[in-house]
LUMTIGU-237891 format. One record per residue (C-alpha): residue in three letters; z, y, x. Coordinates in steps of 0.02 Angstrom, whole numbers, always signed. Layout:
N
+-----+--------+--------+--------+
:  aa :     zz :     yy :     xx :
+-----+--------+--------+--------+
: ala :      Z :      Y :      X :
...
+-----+--------+--------+--------+
END
This chain:
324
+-----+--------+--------+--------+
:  aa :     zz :     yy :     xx :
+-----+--------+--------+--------+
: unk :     +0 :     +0 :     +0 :
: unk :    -48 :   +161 :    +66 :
: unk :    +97 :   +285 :   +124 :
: unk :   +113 :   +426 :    -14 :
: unk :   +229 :   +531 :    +96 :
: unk :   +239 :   +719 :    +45 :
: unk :   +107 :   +844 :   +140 :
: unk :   +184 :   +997 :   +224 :
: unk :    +99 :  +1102 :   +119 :
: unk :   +239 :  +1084 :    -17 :
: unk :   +321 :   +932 :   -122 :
: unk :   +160 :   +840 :   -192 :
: unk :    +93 :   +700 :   -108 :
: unk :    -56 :   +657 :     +9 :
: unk :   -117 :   +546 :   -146 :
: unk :   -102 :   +694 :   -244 :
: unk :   -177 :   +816 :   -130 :
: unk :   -323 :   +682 :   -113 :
: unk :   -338 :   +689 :   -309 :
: unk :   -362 :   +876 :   -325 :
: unk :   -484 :   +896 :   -176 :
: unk :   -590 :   +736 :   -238 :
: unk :   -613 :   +826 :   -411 :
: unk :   -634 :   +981 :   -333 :
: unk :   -779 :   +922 :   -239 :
: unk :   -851 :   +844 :   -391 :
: unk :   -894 :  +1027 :   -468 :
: unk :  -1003 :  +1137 :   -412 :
: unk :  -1003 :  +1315 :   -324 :
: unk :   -877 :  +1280 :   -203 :
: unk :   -913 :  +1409 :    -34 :
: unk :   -916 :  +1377 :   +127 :
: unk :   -732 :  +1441 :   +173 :
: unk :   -642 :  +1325 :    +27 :
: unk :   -755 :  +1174 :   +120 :
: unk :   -667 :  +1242 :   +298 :
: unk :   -509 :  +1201 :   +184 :
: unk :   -538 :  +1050 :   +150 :
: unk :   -603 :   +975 :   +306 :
: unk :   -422 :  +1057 :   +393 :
: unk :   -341 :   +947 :   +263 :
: unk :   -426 :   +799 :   +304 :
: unk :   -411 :   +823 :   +510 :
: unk :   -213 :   +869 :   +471 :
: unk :   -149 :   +679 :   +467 :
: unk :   -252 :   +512 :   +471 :
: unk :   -173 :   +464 :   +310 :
: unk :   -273 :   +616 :   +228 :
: unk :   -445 :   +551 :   +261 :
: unk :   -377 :   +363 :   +225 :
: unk :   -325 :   +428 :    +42 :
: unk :   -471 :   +514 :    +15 :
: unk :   -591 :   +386 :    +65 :
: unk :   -518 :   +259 :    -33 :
: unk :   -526 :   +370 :   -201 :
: unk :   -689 :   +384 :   -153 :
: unk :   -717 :   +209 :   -130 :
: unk :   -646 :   +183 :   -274 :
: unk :   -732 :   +312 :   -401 :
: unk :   -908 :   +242 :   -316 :
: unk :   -841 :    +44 :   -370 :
: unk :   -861 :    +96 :   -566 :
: unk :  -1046 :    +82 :   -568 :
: unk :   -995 :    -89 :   -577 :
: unk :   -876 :    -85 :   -700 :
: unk :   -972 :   -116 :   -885 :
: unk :  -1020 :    +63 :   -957 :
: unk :   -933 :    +34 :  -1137 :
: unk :   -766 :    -21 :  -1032 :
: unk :   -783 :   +146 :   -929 :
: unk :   -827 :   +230 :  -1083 :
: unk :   -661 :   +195 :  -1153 :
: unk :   -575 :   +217 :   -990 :
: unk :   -644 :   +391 :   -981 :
: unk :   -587 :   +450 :  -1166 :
: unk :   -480 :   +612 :  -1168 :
: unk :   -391 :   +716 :  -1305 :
: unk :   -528 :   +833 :  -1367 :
: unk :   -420 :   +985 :  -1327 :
: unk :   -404 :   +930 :  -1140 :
: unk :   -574 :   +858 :  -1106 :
: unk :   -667 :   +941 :   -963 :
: unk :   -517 :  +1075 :   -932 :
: unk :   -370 :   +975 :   -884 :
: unk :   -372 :   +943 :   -710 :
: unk :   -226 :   +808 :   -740 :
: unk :   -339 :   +713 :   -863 :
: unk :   -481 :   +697 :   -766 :
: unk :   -394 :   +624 :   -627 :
: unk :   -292 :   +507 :   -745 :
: unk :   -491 :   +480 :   -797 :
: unk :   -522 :   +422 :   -581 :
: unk :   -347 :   +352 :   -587 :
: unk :   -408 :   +218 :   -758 :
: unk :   -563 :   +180 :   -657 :
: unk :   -505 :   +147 :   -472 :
: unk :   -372 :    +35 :   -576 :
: unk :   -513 :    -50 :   -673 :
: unk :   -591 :    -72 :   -531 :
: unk :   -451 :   -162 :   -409 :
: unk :   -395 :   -263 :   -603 :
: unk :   -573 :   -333 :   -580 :
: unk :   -568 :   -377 :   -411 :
: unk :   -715 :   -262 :   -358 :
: unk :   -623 :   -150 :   -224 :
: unk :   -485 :   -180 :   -132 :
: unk :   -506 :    -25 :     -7 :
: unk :   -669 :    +35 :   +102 :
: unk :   -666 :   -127 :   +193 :
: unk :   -766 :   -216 :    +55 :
: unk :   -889 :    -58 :    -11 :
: unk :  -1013 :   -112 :   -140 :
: unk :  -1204 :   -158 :    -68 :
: unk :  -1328 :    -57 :    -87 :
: unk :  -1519 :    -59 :    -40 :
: unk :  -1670 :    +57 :   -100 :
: unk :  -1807 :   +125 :    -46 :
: unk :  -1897 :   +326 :    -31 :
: unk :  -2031 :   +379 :     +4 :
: unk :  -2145 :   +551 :    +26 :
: unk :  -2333 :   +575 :    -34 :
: unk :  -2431 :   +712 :    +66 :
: unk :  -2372 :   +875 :    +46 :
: unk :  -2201 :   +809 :    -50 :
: unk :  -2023 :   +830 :    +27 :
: unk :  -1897 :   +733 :    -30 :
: unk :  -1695 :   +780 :    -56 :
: unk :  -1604 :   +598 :    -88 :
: unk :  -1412 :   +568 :    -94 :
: unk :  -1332 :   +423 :    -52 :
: unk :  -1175 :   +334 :   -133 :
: unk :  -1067 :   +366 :     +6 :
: unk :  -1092 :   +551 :     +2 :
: unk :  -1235 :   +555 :   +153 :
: unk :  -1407 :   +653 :   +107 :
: unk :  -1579 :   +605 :   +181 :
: unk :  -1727 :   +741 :   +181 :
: unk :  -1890 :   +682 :   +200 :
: unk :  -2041 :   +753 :   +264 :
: unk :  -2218 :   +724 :   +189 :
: unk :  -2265 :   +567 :   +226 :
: unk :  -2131 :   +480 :   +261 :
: unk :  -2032 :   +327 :   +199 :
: unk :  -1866 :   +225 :   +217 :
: unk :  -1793 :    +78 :   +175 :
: unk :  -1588 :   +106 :   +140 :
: unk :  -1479 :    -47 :   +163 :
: unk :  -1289 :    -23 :   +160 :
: unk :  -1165 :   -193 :   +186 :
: unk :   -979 :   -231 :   +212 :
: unk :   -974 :   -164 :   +393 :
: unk :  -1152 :    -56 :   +412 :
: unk :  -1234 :    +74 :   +343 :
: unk :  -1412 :    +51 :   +406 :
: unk :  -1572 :   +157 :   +358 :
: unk :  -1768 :   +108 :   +442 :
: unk :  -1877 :   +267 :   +464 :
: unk :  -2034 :   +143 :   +447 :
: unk :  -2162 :   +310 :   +456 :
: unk :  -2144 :   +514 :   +448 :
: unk :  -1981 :   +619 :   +459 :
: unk :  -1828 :   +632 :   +395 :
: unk :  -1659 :   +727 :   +436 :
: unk :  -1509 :   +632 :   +399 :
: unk :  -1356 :   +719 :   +350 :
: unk :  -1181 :   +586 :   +372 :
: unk :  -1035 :   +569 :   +282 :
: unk :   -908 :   +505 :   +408 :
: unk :   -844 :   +327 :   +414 :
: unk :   -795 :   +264 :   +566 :
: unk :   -766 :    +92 :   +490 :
: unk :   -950 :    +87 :   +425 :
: unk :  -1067 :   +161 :   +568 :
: unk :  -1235 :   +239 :   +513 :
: unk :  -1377 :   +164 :   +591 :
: unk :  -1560 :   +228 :   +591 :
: unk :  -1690 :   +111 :   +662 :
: unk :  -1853 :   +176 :   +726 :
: unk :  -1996 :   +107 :   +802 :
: unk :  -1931 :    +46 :   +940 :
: unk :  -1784 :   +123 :   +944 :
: unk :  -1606 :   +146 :   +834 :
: unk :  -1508 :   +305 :   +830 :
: unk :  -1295 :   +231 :   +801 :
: unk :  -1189 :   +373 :   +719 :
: unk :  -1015 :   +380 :   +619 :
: unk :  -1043 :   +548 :   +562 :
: unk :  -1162 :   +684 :   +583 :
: unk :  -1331 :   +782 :   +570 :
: unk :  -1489 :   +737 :   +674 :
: unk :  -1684 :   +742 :   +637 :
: unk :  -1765 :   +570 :   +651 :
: unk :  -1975 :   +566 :   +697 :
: unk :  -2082 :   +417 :   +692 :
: unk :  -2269 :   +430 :   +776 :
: unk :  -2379 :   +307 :   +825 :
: unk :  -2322 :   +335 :  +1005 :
: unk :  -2158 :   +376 :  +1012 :
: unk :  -2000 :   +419 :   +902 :
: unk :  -1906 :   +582 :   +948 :
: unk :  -1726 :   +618 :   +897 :
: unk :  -1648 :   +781 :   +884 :
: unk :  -1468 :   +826 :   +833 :
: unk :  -1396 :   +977 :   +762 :
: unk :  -1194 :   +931 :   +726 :
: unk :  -1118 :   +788 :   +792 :
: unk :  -1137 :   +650 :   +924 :
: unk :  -1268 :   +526 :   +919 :
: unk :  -1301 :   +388 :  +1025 :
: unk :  -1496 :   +321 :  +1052 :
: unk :  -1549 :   +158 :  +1108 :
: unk :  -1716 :    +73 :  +1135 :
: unk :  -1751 :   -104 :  +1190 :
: unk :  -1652 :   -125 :  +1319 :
: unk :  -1458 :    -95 :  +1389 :
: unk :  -1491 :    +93 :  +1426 :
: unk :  -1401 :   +220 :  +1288 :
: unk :  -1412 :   +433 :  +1307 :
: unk :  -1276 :   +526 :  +1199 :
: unk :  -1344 :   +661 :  +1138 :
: unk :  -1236 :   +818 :  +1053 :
: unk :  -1299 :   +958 :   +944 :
: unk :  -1440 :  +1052 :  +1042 :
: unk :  -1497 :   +903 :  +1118 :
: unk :  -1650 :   +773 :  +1079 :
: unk :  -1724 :   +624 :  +1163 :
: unk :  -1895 :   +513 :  +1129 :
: unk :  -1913 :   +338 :  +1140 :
: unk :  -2097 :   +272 :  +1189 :
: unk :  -2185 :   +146 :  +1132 :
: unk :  -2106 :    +14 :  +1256 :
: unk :  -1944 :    +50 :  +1220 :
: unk :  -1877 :   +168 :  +1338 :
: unk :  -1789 :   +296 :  +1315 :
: unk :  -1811 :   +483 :  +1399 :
: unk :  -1643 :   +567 :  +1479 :
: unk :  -1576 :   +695 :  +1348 :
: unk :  -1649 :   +870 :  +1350 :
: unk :  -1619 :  +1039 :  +1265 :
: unk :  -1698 :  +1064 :  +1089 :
: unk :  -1698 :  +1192 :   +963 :
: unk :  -1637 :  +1097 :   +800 :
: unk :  -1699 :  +1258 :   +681 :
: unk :  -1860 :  +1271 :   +739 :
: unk :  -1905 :  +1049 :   +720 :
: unk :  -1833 :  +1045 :   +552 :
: unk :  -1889 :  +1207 :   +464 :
: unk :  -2011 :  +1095 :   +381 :
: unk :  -1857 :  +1063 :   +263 :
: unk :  -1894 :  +1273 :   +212 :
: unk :  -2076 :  +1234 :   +210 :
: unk :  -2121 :  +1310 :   +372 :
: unk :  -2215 :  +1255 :   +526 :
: unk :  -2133 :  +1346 :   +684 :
: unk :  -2235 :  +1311 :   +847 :
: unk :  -2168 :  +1390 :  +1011 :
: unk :  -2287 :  +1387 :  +1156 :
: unk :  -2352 :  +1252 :  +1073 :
: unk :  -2502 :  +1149 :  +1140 :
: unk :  -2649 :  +1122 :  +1033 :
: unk :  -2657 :   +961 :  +1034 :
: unk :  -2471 :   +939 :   +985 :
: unk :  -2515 :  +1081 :   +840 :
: unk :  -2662 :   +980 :   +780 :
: unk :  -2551 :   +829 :   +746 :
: unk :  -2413 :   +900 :   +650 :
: unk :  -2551 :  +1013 :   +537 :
: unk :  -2610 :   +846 :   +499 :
: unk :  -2444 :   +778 :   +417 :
: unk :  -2482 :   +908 :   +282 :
: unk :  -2684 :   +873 :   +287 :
: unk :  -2776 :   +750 :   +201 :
: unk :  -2906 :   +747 :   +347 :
: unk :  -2836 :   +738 :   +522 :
: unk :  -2868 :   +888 :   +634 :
: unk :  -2912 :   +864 :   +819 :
: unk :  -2957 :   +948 :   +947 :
: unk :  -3122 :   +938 :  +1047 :
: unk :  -3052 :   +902 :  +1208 :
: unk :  -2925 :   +911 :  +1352 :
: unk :  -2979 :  +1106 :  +1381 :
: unk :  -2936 :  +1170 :  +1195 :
: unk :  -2789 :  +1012 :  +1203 :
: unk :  -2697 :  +1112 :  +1312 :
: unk :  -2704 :  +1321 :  +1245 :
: unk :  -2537 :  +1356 :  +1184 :
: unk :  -2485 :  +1421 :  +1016 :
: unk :  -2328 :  +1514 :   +972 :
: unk :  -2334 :  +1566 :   +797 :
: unk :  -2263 :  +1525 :   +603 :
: unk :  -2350 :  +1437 :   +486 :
: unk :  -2309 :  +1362 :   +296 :
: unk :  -2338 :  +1194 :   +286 :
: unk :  -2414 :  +1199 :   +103 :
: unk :  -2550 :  +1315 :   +167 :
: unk :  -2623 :  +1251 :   +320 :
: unk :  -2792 :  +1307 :   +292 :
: unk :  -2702 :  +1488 :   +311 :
: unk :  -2674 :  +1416 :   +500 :
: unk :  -2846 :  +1355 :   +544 :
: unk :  -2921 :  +1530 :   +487 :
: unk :  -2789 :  +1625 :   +611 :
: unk :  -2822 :  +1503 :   +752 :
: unk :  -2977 :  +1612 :   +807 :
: unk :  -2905 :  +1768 :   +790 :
: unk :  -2776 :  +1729 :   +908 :
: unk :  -2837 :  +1590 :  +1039 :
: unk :  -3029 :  +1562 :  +1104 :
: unk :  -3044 :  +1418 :   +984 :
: unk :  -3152 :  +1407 :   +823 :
: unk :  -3155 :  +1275 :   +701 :
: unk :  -3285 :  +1142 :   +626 :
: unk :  -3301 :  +1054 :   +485 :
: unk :  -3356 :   +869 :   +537 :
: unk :  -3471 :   +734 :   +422 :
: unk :  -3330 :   +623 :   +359 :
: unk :  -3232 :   +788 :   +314 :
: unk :  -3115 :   +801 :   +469 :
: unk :  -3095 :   +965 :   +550 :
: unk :  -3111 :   +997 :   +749 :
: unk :  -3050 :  +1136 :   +836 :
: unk :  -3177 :  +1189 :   +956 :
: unk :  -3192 :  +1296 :  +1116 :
: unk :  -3285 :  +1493 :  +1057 :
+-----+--------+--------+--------+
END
């Protein structure tokens, strides 16, 4: 049985302190400084995260509890539905109670399965939440396959892009495999990238720690990124900017002494026709400029203006950017 040992912040207990931030979260419009709050709470005393977790645990075992049983569970006066903060914790209490009378929780070492799958068409971005509070964005084109189990929470990129944003749980570590690679985290934010070639990791908050196919593992921390070829191997880590590589998730294409060549392959993500570039010569002009991704034909008709490039239509409907 958990210890329910008073907080210093006054006579109520950690349970009870658990209780009022887990409904608290559940509504909307809270701001950035009550959040600051509430993450102080949980870093005061181990037992605060272990509480909270397990309500949370808990609330997320009543999807499995039959919906006219949770129905009745969830019943309130009428003059105390949706305004007492009392009844709709007794209304988490009558579930997580439910749920351990059933037998289908007994704390966050046994968390329900769970396995789906996302996906991106070109163009589309993609917001998706996950039932342990983790969000995935995904680029255009993109697609993953979610599998959570007792003891892993694991996630394959199979193409595109995708930013992962973790809940903590250092009991359940997040796993993102790659190409050739996997990207091990308890709790954090990082941008994942599949090519054909290589995958590239990048990491905004948090520690991250990238492996390929063999022993070798680079740590990366927030400003930091790493690739991982085709064979396997993994590059040392190496300074990134984290804004710039995801402000596709604002719908923007940010390209800082960019080459060509590496400009003509993300303007194809958002293309239905690849763009390439004639050769080795245009390949390697650089580009520094801001694009939006929904309007890349806005980019190929600045390209001349600003570099000695023009650009051609090809027969199969392709466009080439061209030496002028």
């Amino acid at each position: 049985m958990m210890d329910t040992r008073d907080c210093a912040c006054g006579q109520t207990t950690v349970r009870d302190d658990a209780a009022r931030w887990f409904v608290r979260l559940q509504e909307p419009a809270m701001d950035l400084k009550e959040y600051r709050r509430f993450e102080a709470w949980l870093d005061e005393h181990p037992q605060h995260r272990d509480e909270f977790q397990l309500l949370e645990g808990l609330w997320t075992a009543a999807d499995l509890v039959p919906a006219k049983r949770l129905q009745a569970l969830c019943e309130t006066p009428p003059t105390h539905r949706r305004r007492s903060l009392l009844a709709r914790y007794a209304v988490a209490a009558s579930v997580a109670a439910v749920a351990l009378g059933l037998g289908l929780f007994s704390g966050l070492n046994h968390p329900a399965a769970y396995t789906a799958e996302f996906s991106t068409a070109l163009g589309e971005r993609r917001h998706v939440a996950l039932p342990d509070g983790s969000v995935i964005d995904l680029n255009s084109r993109s697609r993953v396959q979610v599998r959570y189990e007792q003891d892993r929470r694991g996630v394959e990129l199979t193409e595109g892009e995708a930013m992962f944003s973790v809940e903590h749980d250092s009991s359940r570590p997040f796993v993102v495999e790659a190409g050739s690679g996997k990207v091990t985290v308890t709790g954090t934010r990082f941008d994942v990238r599949r090519d054909l070639s290589q995958t590239r990791v990048a990491v905004e908050q948090g520690t991250v720690k990238v492996q390929g196919q063999g022993p070798d593992v680079v740590s990366l921390t927030a400003g930091l990124g790493t690739q991982i070829n085709a064979q396997g191997q993994v590059a040392a880590a190496y300074a990134v900017n984290p804004a710039e590589l995801t402000a596709w998730r604002s719908g923007k294409l940010v390209f800082n002494n960019a080459s060509l060549s590496e400009v003509a392959a993300e303007v194809s993500r958002y293309r239905d026709k690849p763009l390439t570039v004639a050769n080795d010569n245009v390949g390697h002009l650089r580009l520094t400029s801001v694009f939006k991704s929904d309007n890349t034909d806005a980019l190929l008709k600045a390209l001349p203006s600003i570099l000695p490039v023009a650009v051609r239509t090809l027969d199969d409907g392709s466009q080439e950017i061209i030496s002028n």
